[in-house]
N, C-alpha and C positions, 0 to 999 in steps of 0.2 A: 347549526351547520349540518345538511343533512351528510348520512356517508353510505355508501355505499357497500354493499356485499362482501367485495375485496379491497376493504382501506380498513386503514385501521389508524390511531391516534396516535401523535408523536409530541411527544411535550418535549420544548427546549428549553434545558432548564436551565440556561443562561440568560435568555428571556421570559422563562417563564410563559413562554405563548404553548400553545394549545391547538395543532392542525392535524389536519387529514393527510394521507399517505398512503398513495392507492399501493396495492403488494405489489405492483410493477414499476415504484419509481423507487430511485434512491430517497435518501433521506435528504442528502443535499441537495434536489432537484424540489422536493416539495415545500424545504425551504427559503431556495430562493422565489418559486411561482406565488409562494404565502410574503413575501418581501423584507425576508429572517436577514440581517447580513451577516450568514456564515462565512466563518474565514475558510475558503479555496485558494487555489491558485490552477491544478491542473485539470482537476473534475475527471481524473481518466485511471488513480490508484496510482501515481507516479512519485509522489511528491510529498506525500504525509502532510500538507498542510491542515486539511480537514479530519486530521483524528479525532476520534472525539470515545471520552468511556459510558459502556450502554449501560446503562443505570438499571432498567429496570425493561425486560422484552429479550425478544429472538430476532437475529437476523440471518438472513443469508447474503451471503459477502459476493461479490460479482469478481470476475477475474480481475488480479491488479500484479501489480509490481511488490514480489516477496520481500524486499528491499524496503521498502515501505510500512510493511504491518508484518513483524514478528510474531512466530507460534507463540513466544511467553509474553507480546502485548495483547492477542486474542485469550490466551487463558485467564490473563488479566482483567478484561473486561474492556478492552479495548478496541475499536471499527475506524473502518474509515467512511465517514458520512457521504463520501461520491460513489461508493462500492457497494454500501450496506441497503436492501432490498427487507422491509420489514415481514416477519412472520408471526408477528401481535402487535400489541397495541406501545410502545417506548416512551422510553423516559433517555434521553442523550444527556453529556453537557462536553460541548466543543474545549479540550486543551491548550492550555498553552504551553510552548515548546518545551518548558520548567517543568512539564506533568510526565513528560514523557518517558 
């Protein structure tokens, strides 16, 4: 796969897949164009459906609903995969509501 300049690698490590993720998409955007079926519901930071804890990388988080993603689930290691814009190469794995 080739990649480009500003993409960088995103392993899901709930499937264990392996894709590209230009630094202007989310995570849950290049998972679903890669055909991952990440659990969403809102794609818009409303909803917590797509939390997911970043394993291993940096992101930048896109505006969302505070309500949604807590300052002590972000120091925790916690994103929300419709929000989160990568600034390296990630390692995710999407939670379930029991993780939370």
């Amino acid at each position: 796969m080739a990649r480009t300049p500003k993409s960088h690698r995103l392993t899901i490590a709930n499937t264990r897949q392996t894709i590209d993720c230009a630094a202007n998409q989310t995570v849950l955007e290049a998972a679903i164009a890669a055909g991952i079926d990440y659990p969403y519901a809102c794609a818009t930071g409303n909803c917590g459906t797509c939390t997911s804890r970043l394993d291993v990388g940096k992101v930048t988080l896109l505006p969302r609903n505070d309500a949604c993603l807590s300052p002590q689930q972000i120091k925790a290691g916690q994103t929300l995969a419709c929000r989160a814009c990568p600034r390296s190469d990630l390692t995710v794995t999407w939670l379930s509501r029991a993780e939370r």
